[in-house]
ZAKOLVEX-155589 format. One record per residue (C-alpha): residue number from 1; residue in three letters; chain; x negated, y, z. Coordinates in steps of 0.5 Angstrom, whole numbers, plus 2048, in hexadecimal, padded with zeros to 3 digits. Each point is the difference from the previous one (the first is absolute). Layout:
- NUM,ala,A,X,Y,Z
...
end
This chain:
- 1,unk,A,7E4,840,806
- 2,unk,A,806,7FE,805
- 3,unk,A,7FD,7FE,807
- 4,unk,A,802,7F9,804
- 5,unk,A,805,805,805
- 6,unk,A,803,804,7FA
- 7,unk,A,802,7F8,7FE
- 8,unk,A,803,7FD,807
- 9,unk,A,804,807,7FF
- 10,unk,A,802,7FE,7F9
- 11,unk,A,802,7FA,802
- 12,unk,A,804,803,806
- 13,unk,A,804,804,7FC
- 14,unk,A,800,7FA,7FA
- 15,unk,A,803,7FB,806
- 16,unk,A,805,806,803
- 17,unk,A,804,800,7F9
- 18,unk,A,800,7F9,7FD
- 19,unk,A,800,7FC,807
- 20,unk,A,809,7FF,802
- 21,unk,A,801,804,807
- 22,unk,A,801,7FB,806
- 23,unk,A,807,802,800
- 24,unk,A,801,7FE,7F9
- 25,unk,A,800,7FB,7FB
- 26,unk,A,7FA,7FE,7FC
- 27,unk,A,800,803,7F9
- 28,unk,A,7FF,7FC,7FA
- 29,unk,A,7F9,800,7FD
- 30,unk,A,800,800,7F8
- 31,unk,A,7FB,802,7FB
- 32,unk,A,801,807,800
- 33,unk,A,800,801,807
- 34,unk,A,7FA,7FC,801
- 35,unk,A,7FC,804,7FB
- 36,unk,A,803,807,803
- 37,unk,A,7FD,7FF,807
- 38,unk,A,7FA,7FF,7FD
- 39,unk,A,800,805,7FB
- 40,unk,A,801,805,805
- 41,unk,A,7FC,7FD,805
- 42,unk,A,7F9,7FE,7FE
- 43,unk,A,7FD,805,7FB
- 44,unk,A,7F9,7FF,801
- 45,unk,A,7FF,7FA,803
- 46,unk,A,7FD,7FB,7FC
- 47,unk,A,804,7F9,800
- 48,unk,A,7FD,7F9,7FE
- 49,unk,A,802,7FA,7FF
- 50,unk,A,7FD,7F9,800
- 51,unk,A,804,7FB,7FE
- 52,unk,A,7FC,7FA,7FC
- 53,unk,A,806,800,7FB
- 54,unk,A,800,806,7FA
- 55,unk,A,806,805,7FF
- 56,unk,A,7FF,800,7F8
- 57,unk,A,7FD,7FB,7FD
- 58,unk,A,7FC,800,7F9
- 59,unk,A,7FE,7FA,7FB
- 60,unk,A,7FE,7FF,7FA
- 61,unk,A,803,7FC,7FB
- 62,unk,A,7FD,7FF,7F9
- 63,unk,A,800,807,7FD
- 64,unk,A,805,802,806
- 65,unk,A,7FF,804,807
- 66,unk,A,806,800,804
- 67,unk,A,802,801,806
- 68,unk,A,804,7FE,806
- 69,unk,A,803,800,806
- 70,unk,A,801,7FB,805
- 71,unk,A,806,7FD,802
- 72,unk,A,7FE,802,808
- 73,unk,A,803,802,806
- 74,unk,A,7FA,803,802
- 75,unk,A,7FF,804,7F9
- 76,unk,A,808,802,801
- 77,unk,A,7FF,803,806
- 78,unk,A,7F9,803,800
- 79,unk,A,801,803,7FA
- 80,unk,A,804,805,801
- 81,unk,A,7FC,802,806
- 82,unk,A,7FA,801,7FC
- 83,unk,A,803,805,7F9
- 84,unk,A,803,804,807
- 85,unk,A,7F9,801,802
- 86,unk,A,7FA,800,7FA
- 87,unk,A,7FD,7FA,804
- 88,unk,A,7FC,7FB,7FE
- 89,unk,A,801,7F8,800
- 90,unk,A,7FA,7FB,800
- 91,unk,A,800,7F9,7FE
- 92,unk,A,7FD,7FA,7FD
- 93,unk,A,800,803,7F8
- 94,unk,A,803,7F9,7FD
- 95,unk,A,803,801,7FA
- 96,unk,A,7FC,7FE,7F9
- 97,unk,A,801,808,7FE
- 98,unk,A,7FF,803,807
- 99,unk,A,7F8,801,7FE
- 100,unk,A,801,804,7FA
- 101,unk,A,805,804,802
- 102,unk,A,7FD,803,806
- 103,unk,A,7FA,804,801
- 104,unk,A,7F9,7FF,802
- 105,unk,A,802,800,809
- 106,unk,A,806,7FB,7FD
- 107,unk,A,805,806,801
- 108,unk,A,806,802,7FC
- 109,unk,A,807,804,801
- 110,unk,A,806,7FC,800
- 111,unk,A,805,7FE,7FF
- 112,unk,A,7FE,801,7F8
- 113,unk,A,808,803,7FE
- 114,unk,A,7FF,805,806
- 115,unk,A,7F9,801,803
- 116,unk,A,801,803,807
- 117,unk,A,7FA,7FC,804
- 118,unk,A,7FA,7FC,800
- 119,unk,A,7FE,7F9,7FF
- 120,unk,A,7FA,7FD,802
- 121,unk,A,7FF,7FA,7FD
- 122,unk,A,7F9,7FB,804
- 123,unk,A,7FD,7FC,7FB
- 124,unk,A,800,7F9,804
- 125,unk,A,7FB,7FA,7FD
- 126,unk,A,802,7F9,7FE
- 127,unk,A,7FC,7FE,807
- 128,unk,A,803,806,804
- 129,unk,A,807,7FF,7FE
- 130,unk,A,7FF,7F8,801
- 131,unk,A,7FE,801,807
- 132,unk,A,803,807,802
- 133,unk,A,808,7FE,7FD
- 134,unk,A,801,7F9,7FE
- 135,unk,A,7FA,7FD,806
- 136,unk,A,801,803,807
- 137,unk,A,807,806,7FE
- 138,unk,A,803,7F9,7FD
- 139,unk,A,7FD,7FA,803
- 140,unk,A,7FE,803,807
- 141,unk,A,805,805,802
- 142,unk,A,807,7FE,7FD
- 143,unk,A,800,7F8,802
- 144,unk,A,7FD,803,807
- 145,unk,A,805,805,801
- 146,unk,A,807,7FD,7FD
- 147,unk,A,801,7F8,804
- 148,unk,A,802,7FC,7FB
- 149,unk,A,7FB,7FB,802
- 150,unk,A,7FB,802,7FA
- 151,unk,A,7F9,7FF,804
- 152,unk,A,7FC,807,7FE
- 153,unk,A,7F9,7FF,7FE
- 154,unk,A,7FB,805,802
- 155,unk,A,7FA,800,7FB
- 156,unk,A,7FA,805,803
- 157,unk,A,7FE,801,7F9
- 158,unk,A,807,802,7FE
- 159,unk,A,800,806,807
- 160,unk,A,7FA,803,7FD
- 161,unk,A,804,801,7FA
- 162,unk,A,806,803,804
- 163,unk,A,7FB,804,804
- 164,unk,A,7FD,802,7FA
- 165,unk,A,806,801,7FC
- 166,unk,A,803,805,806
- 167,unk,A,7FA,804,802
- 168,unk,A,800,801,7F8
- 169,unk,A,807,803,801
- 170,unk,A,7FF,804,805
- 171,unk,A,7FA,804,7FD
- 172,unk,A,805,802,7FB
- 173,unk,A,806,803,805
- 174,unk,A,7FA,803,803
- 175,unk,A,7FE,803,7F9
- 176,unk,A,808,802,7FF
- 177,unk,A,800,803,806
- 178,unk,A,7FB,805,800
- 179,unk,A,800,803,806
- 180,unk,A,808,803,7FF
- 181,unk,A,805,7FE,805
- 182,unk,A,802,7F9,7FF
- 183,unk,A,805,7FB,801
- 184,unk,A,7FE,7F9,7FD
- 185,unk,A,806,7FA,7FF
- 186,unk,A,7FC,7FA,800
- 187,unk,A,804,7FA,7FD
- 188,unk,A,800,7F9,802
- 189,unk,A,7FB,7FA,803
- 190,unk,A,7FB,801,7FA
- 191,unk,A,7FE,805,804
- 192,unk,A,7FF,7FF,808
- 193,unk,A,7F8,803,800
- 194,unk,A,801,807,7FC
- 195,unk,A,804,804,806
- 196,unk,A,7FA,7FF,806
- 197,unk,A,7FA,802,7F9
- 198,unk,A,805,806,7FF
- 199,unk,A,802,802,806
- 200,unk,A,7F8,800,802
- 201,unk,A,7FE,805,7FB
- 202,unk,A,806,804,800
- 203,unk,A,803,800,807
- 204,unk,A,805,806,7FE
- 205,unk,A,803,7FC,7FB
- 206,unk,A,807,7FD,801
- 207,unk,A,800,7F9,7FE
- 208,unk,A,807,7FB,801
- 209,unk,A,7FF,7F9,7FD
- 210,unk,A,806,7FB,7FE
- 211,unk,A,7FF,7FA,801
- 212,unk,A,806,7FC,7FB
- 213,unk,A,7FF,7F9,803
- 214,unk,A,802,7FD,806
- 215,unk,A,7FB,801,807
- 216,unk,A,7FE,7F9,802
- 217,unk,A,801,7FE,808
- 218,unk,A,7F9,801,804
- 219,unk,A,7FF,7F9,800
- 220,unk,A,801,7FF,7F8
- 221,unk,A,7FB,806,7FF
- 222,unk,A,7FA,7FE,804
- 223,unk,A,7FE,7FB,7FC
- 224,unk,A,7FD,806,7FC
- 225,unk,A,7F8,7FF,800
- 226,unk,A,801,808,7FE
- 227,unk,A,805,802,805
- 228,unk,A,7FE,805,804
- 229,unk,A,7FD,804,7F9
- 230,unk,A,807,800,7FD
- 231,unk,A,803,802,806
- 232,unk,A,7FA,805,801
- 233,unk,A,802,802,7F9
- 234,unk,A,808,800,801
- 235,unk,A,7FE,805,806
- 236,unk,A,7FD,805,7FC
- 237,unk,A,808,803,7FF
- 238,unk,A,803,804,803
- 239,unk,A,807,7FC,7FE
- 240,unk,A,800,7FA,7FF
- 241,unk,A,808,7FD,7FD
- 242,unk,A,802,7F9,7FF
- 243,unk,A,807,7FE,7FC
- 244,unk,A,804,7FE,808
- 245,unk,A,7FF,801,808
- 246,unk,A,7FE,7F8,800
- 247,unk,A,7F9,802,7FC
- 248,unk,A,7FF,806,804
- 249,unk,A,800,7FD,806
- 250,unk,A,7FB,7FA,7FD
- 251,unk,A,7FC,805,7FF
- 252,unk,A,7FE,803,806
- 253,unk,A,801,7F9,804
- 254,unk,A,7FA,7FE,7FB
- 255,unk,A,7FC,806,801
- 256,unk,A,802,800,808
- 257,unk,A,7FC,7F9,800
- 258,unk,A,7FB,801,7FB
- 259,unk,A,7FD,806,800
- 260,unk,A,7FD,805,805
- 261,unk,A,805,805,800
- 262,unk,A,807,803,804
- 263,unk,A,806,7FF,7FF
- 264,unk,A,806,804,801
- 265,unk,A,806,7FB,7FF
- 266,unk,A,805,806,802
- 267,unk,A,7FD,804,7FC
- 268,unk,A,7FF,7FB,7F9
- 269,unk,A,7F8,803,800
- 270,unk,A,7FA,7FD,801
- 271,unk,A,7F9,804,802
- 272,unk,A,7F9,7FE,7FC
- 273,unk,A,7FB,805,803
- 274,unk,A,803,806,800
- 275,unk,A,806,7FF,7FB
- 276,unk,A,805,7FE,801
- 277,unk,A,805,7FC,7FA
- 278,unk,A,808,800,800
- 279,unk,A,803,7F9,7FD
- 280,unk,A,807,802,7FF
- 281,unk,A,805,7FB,7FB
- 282,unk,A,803,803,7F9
- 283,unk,A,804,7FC,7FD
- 284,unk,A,7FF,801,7F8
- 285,unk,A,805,7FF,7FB
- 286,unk,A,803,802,7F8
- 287,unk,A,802,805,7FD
- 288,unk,A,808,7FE,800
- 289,unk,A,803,806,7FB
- 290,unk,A,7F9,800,7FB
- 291,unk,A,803,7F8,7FF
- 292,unk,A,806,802,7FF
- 293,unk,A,800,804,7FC
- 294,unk,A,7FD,7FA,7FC
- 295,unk,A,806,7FE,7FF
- 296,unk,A,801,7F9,7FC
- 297,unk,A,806,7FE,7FB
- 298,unk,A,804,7FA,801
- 299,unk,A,7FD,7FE,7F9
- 300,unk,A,7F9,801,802
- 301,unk,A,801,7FB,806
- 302,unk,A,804,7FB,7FB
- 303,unk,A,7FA,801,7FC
- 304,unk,A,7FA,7FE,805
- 305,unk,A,804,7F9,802
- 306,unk,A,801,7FE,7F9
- 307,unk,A,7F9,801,7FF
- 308,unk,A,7FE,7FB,805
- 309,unk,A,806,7FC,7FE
- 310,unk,A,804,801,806
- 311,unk,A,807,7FF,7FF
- 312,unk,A,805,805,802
- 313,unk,A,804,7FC,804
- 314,unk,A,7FA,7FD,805
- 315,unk,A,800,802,806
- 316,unk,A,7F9,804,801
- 317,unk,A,7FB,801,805
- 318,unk,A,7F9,804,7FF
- 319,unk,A,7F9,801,803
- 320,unk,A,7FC,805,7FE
- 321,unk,A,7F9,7FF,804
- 322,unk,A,7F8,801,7FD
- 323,unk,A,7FE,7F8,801
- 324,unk,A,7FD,800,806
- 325,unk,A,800,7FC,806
- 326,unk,A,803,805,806
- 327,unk,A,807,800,7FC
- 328,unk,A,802,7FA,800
- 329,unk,A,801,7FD,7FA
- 330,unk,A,800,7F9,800
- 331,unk,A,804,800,807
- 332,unk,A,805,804,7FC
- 333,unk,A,801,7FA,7FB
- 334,unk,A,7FF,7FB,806
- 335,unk,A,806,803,802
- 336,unk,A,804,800,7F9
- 337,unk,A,7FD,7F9,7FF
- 338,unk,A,805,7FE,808
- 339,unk,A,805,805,7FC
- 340,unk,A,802,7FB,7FB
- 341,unk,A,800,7FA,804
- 342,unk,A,804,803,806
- 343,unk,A,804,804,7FA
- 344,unk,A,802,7FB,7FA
- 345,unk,A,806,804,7FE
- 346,unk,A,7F9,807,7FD
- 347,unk,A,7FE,7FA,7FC
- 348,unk,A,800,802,7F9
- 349,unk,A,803,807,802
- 350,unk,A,7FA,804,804
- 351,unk,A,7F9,802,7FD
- 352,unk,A,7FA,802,805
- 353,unk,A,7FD,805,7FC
- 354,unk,A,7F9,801,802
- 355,unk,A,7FD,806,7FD
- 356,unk,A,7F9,800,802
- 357,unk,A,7F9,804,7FF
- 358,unk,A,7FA,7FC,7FF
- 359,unk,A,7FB,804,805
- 360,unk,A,7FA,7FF,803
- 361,unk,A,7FD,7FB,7FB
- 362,unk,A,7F9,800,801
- 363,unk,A,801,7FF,808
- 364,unk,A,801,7F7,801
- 365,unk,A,805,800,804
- 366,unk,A,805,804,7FB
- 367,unk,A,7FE,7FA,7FA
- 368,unk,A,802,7FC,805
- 369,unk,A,806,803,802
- 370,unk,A,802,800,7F8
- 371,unk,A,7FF,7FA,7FF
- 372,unk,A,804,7FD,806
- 373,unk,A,806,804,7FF
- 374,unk,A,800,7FD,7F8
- 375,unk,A,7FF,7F9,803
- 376,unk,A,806,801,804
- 377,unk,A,805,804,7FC
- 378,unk,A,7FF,7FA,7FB
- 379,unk,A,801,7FB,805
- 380,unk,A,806,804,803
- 381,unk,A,803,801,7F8
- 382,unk,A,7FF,7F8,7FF
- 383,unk,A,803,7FF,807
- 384,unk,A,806,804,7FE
- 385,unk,A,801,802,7F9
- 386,unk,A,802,7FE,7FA
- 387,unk,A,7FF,800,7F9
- 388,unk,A,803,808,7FE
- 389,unk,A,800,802,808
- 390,unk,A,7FA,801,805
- 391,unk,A,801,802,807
- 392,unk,A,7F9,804,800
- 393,unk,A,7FE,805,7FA
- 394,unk,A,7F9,802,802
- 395,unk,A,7FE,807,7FC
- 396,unk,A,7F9,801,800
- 397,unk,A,7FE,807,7FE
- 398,unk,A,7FF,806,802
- 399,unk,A,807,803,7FE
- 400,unk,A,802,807,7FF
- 401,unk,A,804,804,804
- 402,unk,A,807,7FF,7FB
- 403,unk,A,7FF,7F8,801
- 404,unk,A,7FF,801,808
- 405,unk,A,806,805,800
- 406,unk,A,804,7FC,7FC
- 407,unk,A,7FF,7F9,803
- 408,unk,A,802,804,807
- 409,unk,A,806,802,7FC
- 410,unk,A,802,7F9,7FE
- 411,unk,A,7FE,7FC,805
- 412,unk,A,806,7FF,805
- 413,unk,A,7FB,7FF,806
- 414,unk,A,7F9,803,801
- 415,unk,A,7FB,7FB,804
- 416,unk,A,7FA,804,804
- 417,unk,A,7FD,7FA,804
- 418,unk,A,7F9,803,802
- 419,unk,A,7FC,7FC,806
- 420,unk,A,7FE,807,802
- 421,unk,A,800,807,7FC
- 422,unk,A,7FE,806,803
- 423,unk,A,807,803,7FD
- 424,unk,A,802,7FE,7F9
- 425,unk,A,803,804,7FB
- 426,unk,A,804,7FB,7FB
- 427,unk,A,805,800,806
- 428,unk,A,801,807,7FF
- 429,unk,A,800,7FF,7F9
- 430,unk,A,805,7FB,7FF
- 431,unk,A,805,804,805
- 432,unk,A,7FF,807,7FB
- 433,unk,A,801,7FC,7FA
- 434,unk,A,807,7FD,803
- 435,unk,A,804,807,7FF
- 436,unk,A,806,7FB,7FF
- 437,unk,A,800,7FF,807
- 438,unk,A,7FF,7F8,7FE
- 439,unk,A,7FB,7FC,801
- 440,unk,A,7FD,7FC,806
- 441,unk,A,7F8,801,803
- 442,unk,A,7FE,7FA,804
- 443,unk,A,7FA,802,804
- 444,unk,A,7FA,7FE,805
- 445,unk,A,800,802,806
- 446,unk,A,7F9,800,7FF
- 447,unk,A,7FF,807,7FC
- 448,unk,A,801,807,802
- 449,unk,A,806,801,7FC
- 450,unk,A,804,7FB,805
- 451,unk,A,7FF,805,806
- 452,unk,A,804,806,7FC
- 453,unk,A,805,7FB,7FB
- 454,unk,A,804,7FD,806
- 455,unk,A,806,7FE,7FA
- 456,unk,A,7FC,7FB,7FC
- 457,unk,A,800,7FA,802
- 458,unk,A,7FA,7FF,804
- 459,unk,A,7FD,7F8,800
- 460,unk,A,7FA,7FD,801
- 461,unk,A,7FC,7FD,7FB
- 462,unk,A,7FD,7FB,804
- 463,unk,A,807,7FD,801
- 464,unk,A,803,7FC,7F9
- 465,unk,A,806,7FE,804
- 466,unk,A,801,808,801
- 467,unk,A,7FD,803,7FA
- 468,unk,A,804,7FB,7FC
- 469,unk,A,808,802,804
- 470,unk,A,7FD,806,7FF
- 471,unk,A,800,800,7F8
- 472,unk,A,808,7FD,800
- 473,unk,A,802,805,804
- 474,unk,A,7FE,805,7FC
- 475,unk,A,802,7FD,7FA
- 476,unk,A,807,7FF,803
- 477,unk,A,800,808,803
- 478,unk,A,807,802,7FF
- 479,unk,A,7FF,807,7FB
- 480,unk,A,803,803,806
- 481,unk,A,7FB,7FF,805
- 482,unk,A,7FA,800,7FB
- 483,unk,A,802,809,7FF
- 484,unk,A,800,801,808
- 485,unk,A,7FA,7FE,801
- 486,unk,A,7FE,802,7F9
- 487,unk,A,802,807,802
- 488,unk,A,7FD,800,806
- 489,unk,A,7F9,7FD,7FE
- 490,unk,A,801,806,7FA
- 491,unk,A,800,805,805
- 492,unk,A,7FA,7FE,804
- 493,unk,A,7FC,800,7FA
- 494,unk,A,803,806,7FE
- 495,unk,A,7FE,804,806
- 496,unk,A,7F9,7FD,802
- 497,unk,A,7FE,802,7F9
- 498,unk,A,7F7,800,7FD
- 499,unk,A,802,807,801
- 500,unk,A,801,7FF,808
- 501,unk,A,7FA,7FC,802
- 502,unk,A,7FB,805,7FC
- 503,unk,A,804,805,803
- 504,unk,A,800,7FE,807
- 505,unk,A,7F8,7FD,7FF
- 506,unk,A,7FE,807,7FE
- 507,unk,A,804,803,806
- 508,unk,A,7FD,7FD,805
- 509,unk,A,7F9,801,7FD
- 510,unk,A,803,807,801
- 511,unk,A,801,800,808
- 512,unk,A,7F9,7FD,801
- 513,unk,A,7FD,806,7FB
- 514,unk,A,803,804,805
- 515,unk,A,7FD,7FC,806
- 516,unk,A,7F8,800,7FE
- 517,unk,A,7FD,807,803
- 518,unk,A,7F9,7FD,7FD
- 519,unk,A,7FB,7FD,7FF
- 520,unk,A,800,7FD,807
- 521,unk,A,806,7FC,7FF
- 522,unk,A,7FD,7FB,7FA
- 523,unk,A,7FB,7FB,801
- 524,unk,A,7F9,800,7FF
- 525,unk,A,7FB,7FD,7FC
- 526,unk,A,7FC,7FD,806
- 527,unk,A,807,7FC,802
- 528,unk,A,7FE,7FA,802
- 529,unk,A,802,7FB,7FA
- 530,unk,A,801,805,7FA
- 531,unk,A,7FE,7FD,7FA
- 532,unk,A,7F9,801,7FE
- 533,unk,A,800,803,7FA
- 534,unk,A,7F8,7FF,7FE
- 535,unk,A,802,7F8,7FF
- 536,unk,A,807,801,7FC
- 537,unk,A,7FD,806,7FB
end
């Protein structure tokens, strides 16, 4: 069995040959060069993912069991890193034919055309489910991590069900691992305790965890009744990666403040104990050339606006949005709403067209939110309307991934007007669509993406007066400018790819492998704080 020295050795070599020279320009990242470093360098080591979303999902339909695989970034990127290295993925088993296609530890080879690794699938009650996902992940964490002035709401039943939930996911790792050499890639805020619980048991054990939401600032994050367990938790990493340098820097600000530990901030580290966790920023992305080479045909795109009834010569701007309340929806229809007043000649040529994917449901806050965005869209299409053309056309469902680039393809302006967003995804989309250098994004400065698209137009959702200017001058963007700043948005996405964020994620996951001599250097179970395992198993 490979020893942890032969692993900093492999990763040694493995960073020599894929990282650019100091001299040199960095090299693209692309799925085949992804899947040959870890090809070459990780035979033998056990790689895990923990990820609440599956990669392949199974459901029952009548007399039909049939699969599919989500539309995610998440799935996009790790995927690849998982065929590569015969890992295994562990997830919430939802599909309503997951069960009856897996075995009796919940495992399965996928993907099911091809199989090359393992899913283990976690069986959650409605209960569990209820408390860990839709209670504390979603009523919690989400409304307290992302300032949208949404107040969270901390349930003590619904903690003990997160708790639960992670200390039932780490038993799994655990049981996956088995002794061999591993990396663990811990995905998300469903997972802030599962760390420090694996870490305690397999100290040798490499675990990186991406956190895909924003950090909040200190203040903002001490309401928390369970701070310093989810910190504790989040401490159990040896690389802790947000989407920009701002949630890094909150980060350690809030565990500097709030928690017994040491802080480096020349070094972006903090210290638990004895372990020592690195907090870097990875920006995530999309895999541009797979979405292009998806490529629409001008009939495809006609086709899409006639089957909503949009006339071919009404100028179109889109959202494509879960209906949640961090993206700004009714802002965005505030600002339409201005648009129109400020800018009579649209009336009657121009359509908003909301695509919008009911999310959450079960959760108060997101019925409310549905219901007020119907009241206004009805309020805004009186105001304005008249009896064959409506301002707001509100596309409530879950669309496919042809609708969603076929209204990028359409749309003359694509609206990302997010009150706060770890990064968001469908700017990127928008731009990778756009391979006719048209098309305008507007987009809040509030998101990740804003920090790497300087080239869009950067407004803030809070100002209808901005937002609504910002929609003419879109809109009247001469055909000249929108390729400029297209070409340059297009290259951005194009070298920052899905590919490059998982590649430089596991690179610097290699340099701290190469760093850990020990035992020694990770923490202990007798760390002040740890998660006491007996109340959550």
């Amino acid at each position: 069995m490979p020893t942890r020295d032969w692993l900093a050795r492999s990763f040694r070599h493995a960073i020599a040959k894929w990282l650019p020279s100091e001299s040199g320009s960095e090299r693209e990242w692309s799925r085949d060069r992804l899947v040959s470093l870890l090809r070459e360098r990780l035979s033998g080591v056990r790689v895990v993912v923990v990820a609440n979303r599956e990669p392949y999902i199974h459901n029952r339909v009548g007399d039909e069991l049939t699969w599919i695989r989500p539309a995610s970034g998440l799935v996009t990127a790790l995927d690849p890193i998982m065929r590569a290295t015969g890992g295994v993925w562990v997830a919430h088993g939802s599909g309503s034919g997951d069960r009856e296609t897996s075995d009796d530890r919940g495992r399965l080879a996928v993907p099911p055309y091809k199989p090359s690794y393992t899913l283990r699938r976690i069986w959650l009650n409605k209960e569990e489910e209820r408390g860990y996902y839709y209670g504390f992940s979603n009523r919690a964490l989400w409304p307290l991590c992302h300032i949208a002035y949404t107040r969270p709401v901390f349930d003590a039943a619904d903690w003990e069900q997160y708790a639960r939930v992670n200390a039932r996911f780490a038993e799994a790792v655990l049981e996956e691992i088995d002794g061999a050499p591993a990396i663990v890639l811990v995905q998300d805020y469903h997972f802030a305790l599962l760390p420090r619980i694996v870490k305690t048991r397999r100290p040798d054990a490499i675990i990186s965890h991406f956190w895909h939401i924003p950090w909040p600032n200190r203040e903002a994050f001490r309401i928390c009744p369970w701070q310093e367990e989810i910190l504790d938790g989040l401490l159990g990493s040896d690389l802790l990666g947000f989407h920009v340098q701002l949630h890094c820097n909150n980060f350690l600000e809030t565990v500097d403040r709030l928690i017994e530990s040491r802080v480096d901030y020349e070094q972006f580290s903090a210290t638990r104990g004895s372990h020592v966790t690195n907090v870097r920023p990875f920006p995530i992305s999309i895999d541009m050339e797979g979405i292009s080479q998806n490529g629409l045909r001008r009939s495809d795109v006609q086709a899409f606006r006639q089957s909503l009834g949009l006339r071919d010569d009404w100028a179109l701007a889109v959202g494509v949005d879960r209906l949640d309340y961090t993206k700004g929806i009714p802002e965005r229809f505030r600002a339409v709403d201005r648009f129109l007043e400020r800018y009579p000649v649209w009336r009657g040529r121009f359509v908003f067209l909301q695509m919008g994917a009911p999310s959450r449901t079960e959760i108060n806050e997101y019925r409310e939110l549905n219901e007020s965005i119907e009241d206004l869209v009805a309020h805004i299409n009186a105001k304005h309307g008249t009896d064959d053309w409506k301002p707001i056309c509100l596309a409530r469902a879950h669309h496919g991934v042809e609708d969603v680039f076929a209204g990028y393809r359409a749309a003359n302006v694509c609206v990302v007007s997010s009150l706060h967003d770890g990064m968001n995804l469908v700017a990127k989309e928008f731009v990778a669509a756009r391979d006719d250098l048209q098309g305008v994004l507007i987009l809040s400065p509030f998101t990740g993406a804003a920090r790497e698209m300087p080239e869009a137009l950067l407004v803030n959702p809070y100002a209808t007066d901005a937002f609504a200017d910002a929609l003419n001058t879109a809109l009247t963007m001469s055909a000249e400018e929108q390729r400029r700043r297209m070409q340059r948005l297009r290259k951005q996405v194009a070298e920052h790819n899905i590919f490059r964020w998982a590649g430089l994620l596991l690179t610097e996951t290699f340099r701290l492998a190469e760093h850990h001599d020990g035992v020694g250097n990770h923490g202990d179970a007798k760390t002040r704080g740890t998660t006491d395992l007996r109340r959550i198993s």
